[in-house]
C-alpha positions as CSV (number, residue, x, y, z in Angstrom):
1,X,44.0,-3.2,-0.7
2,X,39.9,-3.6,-0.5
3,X,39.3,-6.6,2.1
4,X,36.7,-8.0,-0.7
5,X,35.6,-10.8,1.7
6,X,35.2,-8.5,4.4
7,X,32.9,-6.0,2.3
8,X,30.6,-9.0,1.3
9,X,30.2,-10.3,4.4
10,X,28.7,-6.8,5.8
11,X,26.6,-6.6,3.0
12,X,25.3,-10.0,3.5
13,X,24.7,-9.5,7.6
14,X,23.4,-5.9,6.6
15,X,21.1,-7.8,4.1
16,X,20.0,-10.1,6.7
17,X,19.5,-7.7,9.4
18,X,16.8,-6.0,7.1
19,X,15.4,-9.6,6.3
20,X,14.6,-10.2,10.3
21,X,13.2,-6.6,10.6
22,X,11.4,-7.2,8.0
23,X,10.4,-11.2,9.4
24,X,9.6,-9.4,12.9
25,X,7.0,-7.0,11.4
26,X,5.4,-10.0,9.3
27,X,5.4,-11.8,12.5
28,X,4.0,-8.6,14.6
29,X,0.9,-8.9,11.8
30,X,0.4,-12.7,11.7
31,X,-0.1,-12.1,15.7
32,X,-3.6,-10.6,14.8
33,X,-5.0,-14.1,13.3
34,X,-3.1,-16.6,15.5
35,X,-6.4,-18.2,15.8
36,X,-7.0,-18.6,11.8
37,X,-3.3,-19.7,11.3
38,X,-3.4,-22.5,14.3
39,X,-6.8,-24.1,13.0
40,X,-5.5,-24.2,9.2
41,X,-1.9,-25.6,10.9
42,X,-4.1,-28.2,12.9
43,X,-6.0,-29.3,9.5
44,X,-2.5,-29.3,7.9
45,X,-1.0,-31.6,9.9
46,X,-4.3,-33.5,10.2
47,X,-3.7,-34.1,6.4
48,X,-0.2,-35.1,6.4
49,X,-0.8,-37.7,9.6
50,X,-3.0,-38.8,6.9
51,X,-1.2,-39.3,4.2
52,X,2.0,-40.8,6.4
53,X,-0.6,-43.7,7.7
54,X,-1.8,-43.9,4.1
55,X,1.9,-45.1,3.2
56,X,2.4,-47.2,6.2
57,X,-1.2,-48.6,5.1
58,X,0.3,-49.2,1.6
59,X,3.0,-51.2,3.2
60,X,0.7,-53.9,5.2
61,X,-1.5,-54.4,2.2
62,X,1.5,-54.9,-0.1
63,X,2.6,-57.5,3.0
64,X,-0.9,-59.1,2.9
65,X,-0.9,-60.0,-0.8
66,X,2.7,-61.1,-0.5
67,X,1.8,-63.0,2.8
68,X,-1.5,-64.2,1.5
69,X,-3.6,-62.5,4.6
70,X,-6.8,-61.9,3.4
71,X,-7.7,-59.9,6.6
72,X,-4.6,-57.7,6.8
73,X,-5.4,-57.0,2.7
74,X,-9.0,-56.1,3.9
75,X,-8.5,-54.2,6.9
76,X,-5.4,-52.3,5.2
77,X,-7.5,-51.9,1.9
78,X,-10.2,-50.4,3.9
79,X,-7.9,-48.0,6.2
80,X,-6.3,-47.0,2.7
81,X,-9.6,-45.8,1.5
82,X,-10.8,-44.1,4.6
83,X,-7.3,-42.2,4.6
84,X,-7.0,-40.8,1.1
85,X,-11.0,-39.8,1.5
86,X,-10.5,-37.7,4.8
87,X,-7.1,-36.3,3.1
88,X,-9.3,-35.1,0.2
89,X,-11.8,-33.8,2.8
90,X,-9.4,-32.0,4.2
91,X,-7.7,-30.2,1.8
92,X,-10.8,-29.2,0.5
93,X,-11.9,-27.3,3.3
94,X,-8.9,-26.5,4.8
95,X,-8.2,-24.8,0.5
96,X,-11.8,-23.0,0.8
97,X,-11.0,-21.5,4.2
98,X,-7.3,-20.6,3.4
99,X,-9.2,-18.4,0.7
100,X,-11.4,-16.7,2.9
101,X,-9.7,-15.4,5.4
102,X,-6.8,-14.7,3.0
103,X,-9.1,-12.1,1.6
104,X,-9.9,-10.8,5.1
105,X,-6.1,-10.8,5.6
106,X,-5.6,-8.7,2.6
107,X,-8.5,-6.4,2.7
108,X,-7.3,-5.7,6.8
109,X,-3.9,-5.0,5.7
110,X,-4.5,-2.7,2.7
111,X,-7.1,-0.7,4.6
112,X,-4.0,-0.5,7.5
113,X,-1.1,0.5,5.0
114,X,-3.7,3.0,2.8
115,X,-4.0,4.9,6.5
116,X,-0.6,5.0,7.3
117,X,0.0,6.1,3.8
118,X,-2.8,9.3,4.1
119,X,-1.4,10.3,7.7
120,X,2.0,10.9,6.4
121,X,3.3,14.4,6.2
122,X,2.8,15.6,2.6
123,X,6.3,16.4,2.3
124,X,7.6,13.3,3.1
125,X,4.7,11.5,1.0
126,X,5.7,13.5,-2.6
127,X,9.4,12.2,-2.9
128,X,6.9,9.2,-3.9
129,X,5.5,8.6,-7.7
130,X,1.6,7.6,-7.1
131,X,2.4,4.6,-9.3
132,X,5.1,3.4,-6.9
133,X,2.4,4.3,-4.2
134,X,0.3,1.8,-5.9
135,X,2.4,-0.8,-6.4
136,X,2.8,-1.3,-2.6
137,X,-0.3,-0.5,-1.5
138,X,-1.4,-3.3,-4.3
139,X,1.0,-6.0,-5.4
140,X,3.2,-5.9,-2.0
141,X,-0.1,-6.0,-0.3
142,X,-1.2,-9.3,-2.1
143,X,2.1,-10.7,-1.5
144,X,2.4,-10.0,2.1
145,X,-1.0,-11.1,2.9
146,X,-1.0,-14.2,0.8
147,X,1.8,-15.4,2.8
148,X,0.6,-14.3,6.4
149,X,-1.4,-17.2,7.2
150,X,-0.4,-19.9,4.5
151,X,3.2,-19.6,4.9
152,X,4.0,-20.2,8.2
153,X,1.4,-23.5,8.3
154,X,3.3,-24.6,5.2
155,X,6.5,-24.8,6.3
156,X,5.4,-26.9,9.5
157,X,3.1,-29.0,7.7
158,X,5.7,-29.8,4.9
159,X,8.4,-30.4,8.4
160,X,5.9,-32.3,10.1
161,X,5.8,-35.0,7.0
162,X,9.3,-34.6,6.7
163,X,9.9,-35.6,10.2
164,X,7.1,-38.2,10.3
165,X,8.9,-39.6,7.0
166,X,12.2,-39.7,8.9
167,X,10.5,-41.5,11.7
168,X,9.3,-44.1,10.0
169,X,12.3,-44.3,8.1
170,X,14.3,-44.5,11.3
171,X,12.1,-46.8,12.8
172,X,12.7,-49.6,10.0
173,X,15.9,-49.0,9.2
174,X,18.6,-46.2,10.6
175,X,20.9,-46.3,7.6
176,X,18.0,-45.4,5.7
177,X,17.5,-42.1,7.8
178,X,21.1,-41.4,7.6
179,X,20.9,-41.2,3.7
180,X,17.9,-39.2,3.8
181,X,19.5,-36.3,5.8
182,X,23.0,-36.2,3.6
183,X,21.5,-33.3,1.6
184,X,21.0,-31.5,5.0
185,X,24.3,-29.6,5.5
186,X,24.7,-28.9,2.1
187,X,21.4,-26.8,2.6
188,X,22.4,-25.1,5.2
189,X,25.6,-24.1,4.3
190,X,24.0,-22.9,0.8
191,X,21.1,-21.0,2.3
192,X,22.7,-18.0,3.6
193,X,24.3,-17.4,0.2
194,X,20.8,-17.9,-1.5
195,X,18.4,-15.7,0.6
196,X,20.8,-12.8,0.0
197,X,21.1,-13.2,-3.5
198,X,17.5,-14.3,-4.0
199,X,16.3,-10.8,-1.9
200,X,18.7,-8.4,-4.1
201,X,17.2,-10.1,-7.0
202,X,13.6,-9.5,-5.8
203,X,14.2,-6.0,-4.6
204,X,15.2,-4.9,-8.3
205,X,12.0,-6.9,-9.5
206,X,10.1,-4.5,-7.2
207,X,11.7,-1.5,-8.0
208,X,11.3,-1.9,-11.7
209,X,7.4,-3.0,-11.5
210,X,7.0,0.1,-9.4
211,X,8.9,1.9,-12.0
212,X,6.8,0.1,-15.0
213,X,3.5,0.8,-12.8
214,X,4.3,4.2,-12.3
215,X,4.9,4.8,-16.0
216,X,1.7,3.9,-16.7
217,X,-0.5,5.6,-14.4
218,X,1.4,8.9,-15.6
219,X,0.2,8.1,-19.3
220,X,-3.5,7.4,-18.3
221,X,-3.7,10.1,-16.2
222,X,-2.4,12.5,-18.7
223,X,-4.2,10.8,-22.0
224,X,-5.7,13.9,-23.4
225,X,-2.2,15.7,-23.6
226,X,-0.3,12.6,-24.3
227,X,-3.0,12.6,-27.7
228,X,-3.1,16.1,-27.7
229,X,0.5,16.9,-28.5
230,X,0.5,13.8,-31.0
231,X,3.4,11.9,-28.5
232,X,1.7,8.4,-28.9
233,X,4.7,7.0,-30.5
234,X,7.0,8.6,-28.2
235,X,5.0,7.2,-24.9
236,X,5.2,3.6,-26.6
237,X,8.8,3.8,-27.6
238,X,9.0,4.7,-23.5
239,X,7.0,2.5,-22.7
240,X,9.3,-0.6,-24.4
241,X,11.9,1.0,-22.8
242,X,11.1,0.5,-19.0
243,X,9.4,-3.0,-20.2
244,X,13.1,-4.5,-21.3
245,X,14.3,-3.0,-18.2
246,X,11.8,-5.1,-16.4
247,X,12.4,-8.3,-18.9
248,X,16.2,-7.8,-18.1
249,X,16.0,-7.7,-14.3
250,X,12.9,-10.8,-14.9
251,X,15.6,-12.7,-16.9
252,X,17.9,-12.7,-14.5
253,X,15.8,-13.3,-11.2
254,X,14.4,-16.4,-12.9
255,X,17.7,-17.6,-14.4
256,X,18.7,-17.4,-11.0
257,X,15.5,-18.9,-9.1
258,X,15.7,-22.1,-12.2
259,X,19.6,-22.7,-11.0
260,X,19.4,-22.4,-7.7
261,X,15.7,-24.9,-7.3
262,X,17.6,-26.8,-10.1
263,X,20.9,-27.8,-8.1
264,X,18.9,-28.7,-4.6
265,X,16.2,-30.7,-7.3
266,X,19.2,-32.4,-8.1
267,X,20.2,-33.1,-4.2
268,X,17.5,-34.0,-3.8
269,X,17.0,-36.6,-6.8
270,X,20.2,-38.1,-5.9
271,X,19.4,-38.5,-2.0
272,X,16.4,-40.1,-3.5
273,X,18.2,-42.8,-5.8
274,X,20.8,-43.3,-2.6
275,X,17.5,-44.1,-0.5
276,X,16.0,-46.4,-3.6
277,X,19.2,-48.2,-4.1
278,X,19.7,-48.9,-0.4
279,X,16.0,-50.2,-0.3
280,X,16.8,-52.6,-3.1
281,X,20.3,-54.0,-1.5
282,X,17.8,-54.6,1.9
283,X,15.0,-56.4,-0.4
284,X,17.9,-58.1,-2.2
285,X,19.4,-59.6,1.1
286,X,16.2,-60.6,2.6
287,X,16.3,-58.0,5.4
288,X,13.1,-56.2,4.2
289,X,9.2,-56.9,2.3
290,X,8.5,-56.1,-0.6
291,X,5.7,-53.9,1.3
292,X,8.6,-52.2,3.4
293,X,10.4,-51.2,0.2
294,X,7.3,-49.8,-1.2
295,X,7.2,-47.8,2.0
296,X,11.0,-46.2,1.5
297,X,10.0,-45.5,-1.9
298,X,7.3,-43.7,-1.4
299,X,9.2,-41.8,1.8
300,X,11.9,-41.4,-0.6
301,X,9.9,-39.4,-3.1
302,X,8.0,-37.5,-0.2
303,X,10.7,-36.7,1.7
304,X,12.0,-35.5,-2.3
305,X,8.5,-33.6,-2.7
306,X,9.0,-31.9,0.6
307,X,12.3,-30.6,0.0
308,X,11.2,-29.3,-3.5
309,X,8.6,-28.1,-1.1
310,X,10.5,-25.8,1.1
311,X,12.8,-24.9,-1.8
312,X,9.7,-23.5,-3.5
313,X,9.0,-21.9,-0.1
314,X,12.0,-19.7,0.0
315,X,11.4,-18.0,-3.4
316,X,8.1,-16.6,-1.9
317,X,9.6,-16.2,1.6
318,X,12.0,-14.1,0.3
319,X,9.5,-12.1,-1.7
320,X,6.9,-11.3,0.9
321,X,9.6,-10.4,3.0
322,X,11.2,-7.4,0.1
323,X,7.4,-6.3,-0.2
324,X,7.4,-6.3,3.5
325,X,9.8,-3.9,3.4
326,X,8.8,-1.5,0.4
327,X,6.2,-1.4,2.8
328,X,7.5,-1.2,6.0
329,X,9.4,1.8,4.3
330,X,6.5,4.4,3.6
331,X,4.4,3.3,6.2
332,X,7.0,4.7,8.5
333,X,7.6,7.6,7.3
334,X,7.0,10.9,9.6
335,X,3.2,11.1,10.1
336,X,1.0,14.5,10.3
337,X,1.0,15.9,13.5
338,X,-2.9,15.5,15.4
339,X,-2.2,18.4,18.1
340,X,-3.9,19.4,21.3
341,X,-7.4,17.2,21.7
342,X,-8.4,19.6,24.9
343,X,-7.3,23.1,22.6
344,X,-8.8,21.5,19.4
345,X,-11.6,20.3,21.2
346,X,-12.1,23.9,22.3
347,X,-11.7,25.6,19.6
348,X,-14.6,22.9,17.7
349,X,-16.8,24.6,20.2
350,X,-16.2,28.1,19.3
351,X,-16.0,27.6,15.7
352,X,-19.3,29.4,15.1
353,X,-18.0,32.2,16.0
354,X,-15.1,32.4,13.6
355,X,-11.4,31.9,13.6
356,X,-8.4,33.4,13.2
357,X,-5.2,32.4,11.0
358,X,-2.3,33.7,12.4
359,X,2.1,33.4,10.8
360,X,4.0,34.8,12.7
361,X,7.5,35.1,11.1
362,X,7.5,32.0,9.3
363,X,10.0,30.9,7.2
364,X,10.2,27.5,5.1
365,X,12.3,26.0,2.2
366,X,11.5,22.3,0.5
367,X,14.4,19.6,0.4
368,X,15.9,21.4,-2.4
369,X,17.3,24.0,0.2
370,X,15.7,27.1,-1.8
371,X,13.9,29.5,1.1
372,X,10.7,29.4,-0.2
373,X,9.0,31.8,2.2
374,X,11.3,34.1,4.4
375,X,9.8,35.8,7.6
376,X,6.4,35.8,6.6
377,X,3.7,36.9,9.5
378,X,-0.1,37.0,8.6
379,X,-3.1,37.6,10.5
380,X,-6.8,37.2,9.4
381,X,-9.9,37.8,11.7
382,X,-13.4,36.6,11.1
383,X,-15.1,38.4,8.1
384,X,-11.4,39.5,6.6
385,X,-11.2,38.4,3.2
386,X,-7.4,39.0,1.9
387,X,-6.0,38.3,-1.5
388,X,-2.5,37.6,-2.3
389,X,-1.1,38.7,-5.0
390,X,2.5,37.8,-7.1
391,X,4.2,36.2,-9.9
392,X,4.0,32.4,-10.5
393,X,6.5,30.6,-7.8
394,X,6.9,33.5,-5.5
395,X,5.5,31.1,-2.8
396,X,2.2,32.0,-2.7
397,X,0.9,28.1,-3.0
398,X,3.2,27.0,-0.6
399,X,1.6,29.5,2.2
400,X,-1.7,27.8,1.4
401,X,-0.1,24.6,2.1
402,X,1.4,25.5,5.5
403,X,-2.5,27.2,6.4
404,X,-3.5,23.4,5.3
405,X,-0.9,22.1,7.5
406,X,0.6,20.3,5.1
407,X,3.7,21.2,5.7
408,X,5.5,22.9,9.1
409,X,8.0,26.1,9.3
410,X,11.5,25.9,9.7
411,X,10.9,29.2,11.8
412,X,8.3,30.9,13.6
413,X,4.6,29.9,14.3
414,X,1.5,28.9,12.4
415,X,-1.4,28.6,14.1
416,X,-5.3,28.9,14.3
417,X,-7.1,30.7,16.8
418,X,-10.9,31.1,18.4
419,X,-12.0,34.4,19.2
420,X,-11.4,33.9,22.8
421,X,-7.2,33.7,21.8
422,X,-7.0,29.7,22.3
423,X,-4.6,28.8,19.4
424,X,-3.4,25.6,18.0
425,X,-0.9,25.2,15.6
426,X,-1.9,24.2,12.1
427,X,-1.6,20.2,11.4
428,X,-3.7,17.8,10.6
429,X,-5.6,18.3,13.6
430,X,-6.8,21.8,12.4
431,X,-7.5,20.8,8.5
432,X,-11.6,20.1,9.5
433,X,-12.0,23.9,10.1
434,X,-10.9,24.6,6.3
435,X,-12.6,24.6,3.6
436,X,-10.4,24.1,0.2
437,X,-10.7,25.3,-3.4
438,X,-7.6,24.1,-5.3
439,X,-5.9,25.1,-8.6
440,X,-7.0,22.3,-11.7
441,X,-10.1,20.0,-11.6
442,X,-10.2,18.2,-8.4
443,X,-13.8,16.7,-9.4
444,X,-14.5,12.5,-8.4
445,X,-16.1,10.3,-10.7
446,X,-19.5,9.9,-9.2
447,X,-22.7,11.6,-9.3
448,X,-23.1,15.9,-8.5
449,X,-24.4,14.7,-5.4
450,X,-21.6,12.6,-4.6
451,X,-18.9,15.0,-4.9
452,X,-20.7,17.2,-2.8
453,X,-21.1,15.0,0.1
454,X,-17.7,14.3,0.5
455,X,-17.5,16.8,2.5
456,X,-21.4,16.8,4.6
457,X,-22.4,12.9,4.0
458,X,-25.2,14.0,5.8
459,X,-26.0,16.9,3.5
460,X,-29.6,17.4,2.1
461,X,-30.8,18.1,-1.5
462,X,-31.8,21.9,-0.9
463,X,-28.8,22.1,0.9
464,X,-26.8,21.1,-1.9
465,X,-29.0,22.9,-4.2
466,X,-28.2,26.0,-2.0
467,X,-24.3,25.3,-2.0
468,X,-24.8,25.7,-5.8
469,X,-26.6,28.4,-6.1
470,X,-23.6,30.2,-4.5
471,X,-21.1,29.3,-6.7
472,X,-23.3,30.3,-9.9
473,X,-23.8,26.5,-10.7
474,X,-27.1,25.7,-10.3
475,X,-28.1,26.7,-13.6
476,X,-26.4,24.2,-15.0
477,X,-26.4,21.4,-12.4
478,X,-30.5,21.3,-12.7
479,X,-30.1,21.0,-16.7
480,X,-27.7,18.1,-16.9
481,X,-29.3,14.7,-17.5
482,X,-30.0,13.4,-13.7
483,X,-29.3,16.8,-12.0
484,X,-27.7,16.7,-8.8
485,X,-27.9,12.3,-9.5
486,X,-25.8,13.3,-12.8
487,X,-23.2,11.3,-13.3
488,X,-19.3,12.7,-14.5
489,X,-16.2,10.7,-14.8
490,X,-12.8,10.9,-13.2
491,X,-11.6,14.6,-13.4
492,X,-15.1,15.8,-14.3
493,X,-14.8,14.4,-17.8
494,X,-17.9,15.6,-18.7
495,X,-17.9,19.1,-17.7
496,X,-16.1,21.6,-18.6
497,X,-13.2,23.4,-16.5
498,X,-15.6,26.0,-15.6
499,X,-18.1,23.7,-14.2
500,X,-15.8,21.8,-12.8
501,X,-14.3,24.5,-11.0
502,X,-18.0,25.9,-9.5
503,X,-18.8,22.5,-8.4
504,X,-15.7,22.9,-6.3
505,X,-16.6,26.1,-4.8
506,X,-20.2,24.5,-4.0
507,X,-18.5,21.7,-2.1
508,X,-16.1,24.3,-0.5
509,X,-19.2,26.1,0.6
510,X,-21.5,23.0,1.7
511,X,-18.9,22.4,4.6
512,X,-19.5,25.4,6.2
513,X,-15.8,25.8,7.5
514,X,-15.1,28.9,9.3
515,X,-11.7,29.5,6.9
516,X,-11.6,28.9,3.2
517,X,-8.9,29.1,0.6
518,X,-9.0,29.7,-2.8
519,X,-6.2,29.2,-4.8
520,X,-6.8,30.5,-8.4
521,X,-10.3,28.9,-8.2
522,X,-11.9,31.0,-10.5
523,X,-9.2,31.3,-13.0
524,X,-11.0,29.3,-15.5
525,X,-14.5,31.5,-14.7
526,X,-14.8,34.9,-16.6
527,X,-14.5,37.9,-14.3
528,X,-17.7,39.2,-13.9
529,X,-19.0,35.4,-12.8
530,X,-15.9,35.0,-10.6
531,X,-17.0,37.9,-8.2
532,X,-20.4,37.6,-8.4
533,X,-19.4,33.7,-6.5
534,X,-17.0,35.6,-4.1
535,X,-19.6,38.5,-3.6
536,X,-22.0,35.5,-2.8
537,X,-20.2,33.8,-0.5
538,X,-19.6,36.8,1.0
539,X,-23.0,37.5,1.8
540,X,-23.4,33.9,3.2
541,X,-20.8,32.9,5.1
542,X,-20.9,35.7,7.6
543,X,-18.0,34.7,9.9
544,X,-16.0,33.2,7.4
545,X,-12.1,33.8,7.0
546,X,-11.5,33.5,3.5
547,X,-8.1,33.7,1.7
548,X,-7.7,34.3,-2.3
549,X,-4.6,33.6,-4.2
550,X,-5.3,35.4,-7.3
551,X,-3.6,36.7,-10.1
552,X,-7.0,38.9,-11.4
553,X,-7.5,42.4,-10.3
554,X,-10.9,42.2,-10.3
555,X,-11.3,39.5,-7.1
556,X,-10.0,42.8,-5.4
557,X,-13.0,44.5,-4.8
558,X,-14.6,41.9,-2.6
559,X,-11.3,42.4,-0.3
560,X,-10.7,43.6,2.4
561,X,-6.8,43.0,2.9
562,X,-4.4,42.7,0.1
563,X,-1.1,41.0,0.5
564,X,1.9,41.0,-2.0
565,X,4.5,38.1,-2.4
566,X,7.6,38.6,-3.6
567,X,11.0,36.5,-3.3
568,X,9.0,34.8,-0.8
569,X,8.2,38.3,1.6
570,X,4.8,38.8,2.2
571,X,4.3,42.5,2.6
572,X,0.2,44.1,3.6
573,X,-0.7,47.0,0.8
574,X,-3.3,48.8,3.3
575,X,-4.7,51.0,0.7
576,X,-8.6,50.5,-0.3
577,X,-9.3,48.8,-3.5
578,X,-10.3,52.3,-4.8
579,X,-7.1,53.8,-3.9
580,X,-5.3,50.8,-5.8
């Protein structure tokens, strides 16, 4: 027989254990704007001090009228006045400067999580749809941020009039306090139960907006096929779909959130007619004012407010801390590895000169466990341009990838080396020295210029008009309305695949890198255009290594090496182009 009880109760203390992980790395932020978080506390509790001699103000000039003291009225009147007037001073400025340096908090943290995000291995970084991406890098954002420097303030503040209530309380009448606090252990002994339930609840919330988030960036990004292949209907029928998914799991949460802030409302409301009835057996026996029953009344529906308070609290608690841990959860994932500074450093310095790419027997397979590449060894010198040739998914884009460093063999070495023999094995690290020409339209919205400067900020116009001239795009750059201050949108709407691809091969050539890759960059170029660019760049990068995943014959005769790929063996055909 299953030990039910036994199998909750892990999943509960597993549950919590991610909770105070996830509390400790909130906590290891909040660290950062201590300052920020004591001066709102410290206006805060300024405000509730406030209000608490507000009510005991309320209770003297009640006294006054009733005792016919025309200088307690006035003083009490006055006090009243001054009170509720700094309290609104307060919480202005204290509401104004909880903004500000919320957006600080937020614009810190995103910047932060968007790093970590970018120096993760690639690998690691794809099991992850961009809209899920998003989601955490947007919405858990906001939530964590918003409740780094307001929550924690909050929670005392709303304590601190709690307690001050309770003091007061206790210092006119004990039995008083004793009511008050009945709804205590019941709290307690219900809060375990609730954070659990209330963090399962917001962790499918979370899943399903990333899901519902991820779904739509999909569709946007692929519009034109989406309209194209006349699926419109089908992407809204979809679309519904994952939206009463999300309704369902919404449904519940709140149905959830409304019962559980309805029972402790209703604690509460009957701690508070306990309180209100006691008061009126005191008033009734002589033992108390009229202005000291005011007072418990009005500490009776604080001390009711502040417990609606903290209920209201955990909701969001509990929902910073699940975004805390969507993020916690690709922000450590394995990052890129940054290699040698002293060999990299090196190897800066003799860039000039050219470098090397060098596999030596490398093998790799993705996740999936298929051996993608299998004993692979490679070796290109300055001024060696090599074209690799195979069918689609013989591995000839995942060798690129490992030349990027995106991803690491399983076996052997991969590593870039200066002409003196310094090596360094390809990472991150290495990625400046490369110069990239990818399949599709990797084109920014933003001006010509723009694009082009993403790789040289510092880059001149006759630079960038040289960089195009290069790759056969000038031509067409100088007609466009603007030129080189043209403006296209995301994915180079606005150009066509051919243009798009040249103003690629211009950035690739703007950046100067000793090693460049191409990988099928001038598929969407006719042939005769596509080697007059490589014959170019030929002629002007002197030192260049340059690498050219092809499937056209013709790129051949600007080679001097010729690879073949097959079943994921790279084998060397040394014949000349004219023998082949």
């Amino acid at each position: 027989m299953f030990d039910w009880k036994r199998i909750r109760r892990k999943i509960a203390e597993g549950a919590l254990q991610e909770m105070k992980r996830e509390g400790q790395w909130i906590f290891q932020r909040m660290r950062k704007y201590w300052g920020s978080i004591l001066f709102y506390l410290v206006i805060g509790v300024l405000g509730t001090l406030l209000g608490l001699a507000g009510s005991i103000s309320s209770k003297y000039l009640i006294d006054g009228v009733m005792f016919q003291n025309l200088n307690l009225l006035l003083a009490m009147l006055l006090l009243l006045i001054l009170t509720g007037l700094a309290k609104v001073g307060l919480d202005a400025w204290s509401g104004i400067y909880l903004r500000r340096v919320s957006l600080k908090v937020q614009n810190e943290l995103l910047a932060q999580v968007y790093h970590d995000i970018f120096c993760t291995r690639w690998q690691s970084m794809s099991k992850y749809h961009s809209g899920d991406l998003l989601s955490r890098l947007n919405s858990d954002v906001n939530t964590v941020s918003a409740n780094v420097l307001s929550w924690f303030p909050s929670f005392v503040t709303t304590g601190v009039h709690g307690l001050g209530s309770l003091a007061i309380m206790l210092y006119y009448d004990k039995t008083m306090t004793v009511i008050a606090l009945l709804s205590a252990p019941v709290s307690l002994l219900l809060s375990r139960v609730l954070l659990v339930r209330m963090r399962d609840h917001n962790k499918k919330m979370r899943q399903v907006g990333s899901e519902l988030m991820g779904f739509t960036d999909e569709s946007f990004q692929h519009v034109h096929t989406i309209k194209a292949l006349h699926l419109t209907d089908i992407f809204e029928n979809r679309l519904k779909a994952v939206q009463n998914k999300y309704m369902t799991e919404a449904e519940e949460y709140n149905q959830f959130s409304v019962q559980a802030a309805s029972f402790m409302s209703v604690l509460s409301l009957m701690v508070s007619v306990l309180c209100m009835a006691w008061g009126v057996f005191r008033l009734w026996n002589g033992y108390i004012t009229y202005g000291t029953m005011t007072l418990f009344l009005q500490l009776a529906r604080s001390l009711s407010r502040d417990l609606s308070g903290i209920i209201r609290m955990v909701p969001s608690a509990i929902s910073a801390l699940t975004s805390a841990g969507r993020i916690i959860e690709v922000t450590e994932l394995p990052k890129e590895p940054v290699g040698n500074s002293v060999n990299i450093q090196h190897i800066e310095d003799q860039k000039q000169y050219g470098l090397s790419i060098r596999l030596q027997e490398v093998s790799f397979s993705y996740k999936r466990g298929e051996v993608v590449l299998k004993g692979c060894s490679l070796e290109l010198n300055p001024g060696d341009y090599a074209a690799i040739m195979g069918r689609s998914g013989c591995g000839k884009t995942t060798l690129l990838r490992m030349v990027l460093g995106m991803i690491q063999p399983d076996e052997g070495k991969a590593a870039v080396a200066a002409v003196d023999g310094v090596s360094e094995p390809l990472g991150a690290g290495t990625r400046e020295w490369i110069a990239y020409v990818p399949q599709g339209n990797t084109i920014f919205s933003g001006s010509i210029a723009e694009n082009l400067r993403v790789v040289v900020p510092t880059a001149t116009e006759q630079e960038m008009i040289e960089a195009l001239q290069v790759a056969c795009a000038w031509e067409f750059v100088s007609k466009l309305p603007g030129g080189l201050q043209g403006i296209v949108g995301e994915k180079g709407i606005g150009l066509s695949e051919g243009q798009a691809q040249r103003i690629a091969i211009a950035r690739a050539v703007l950046k100067k890198a000793p090693v460049i890759l191409f990988d099928e960059a001038t598929s969407a170029l006719d042939q005769e255009t596509g080697c007059q660019i490589l014959r170019n760049i030929k002629q002007h990068m002197t030192y260049c290594t340059c690498l050219i995943v092809t499937h056209r014959t013709s790129v051949l005769e600007v080679c001097n090496r010729f690879f073949y790929m097959r079943n994921g063996h790279l084998t060397e055909d040394t014949r000349s182009y004219a023998q082949q």
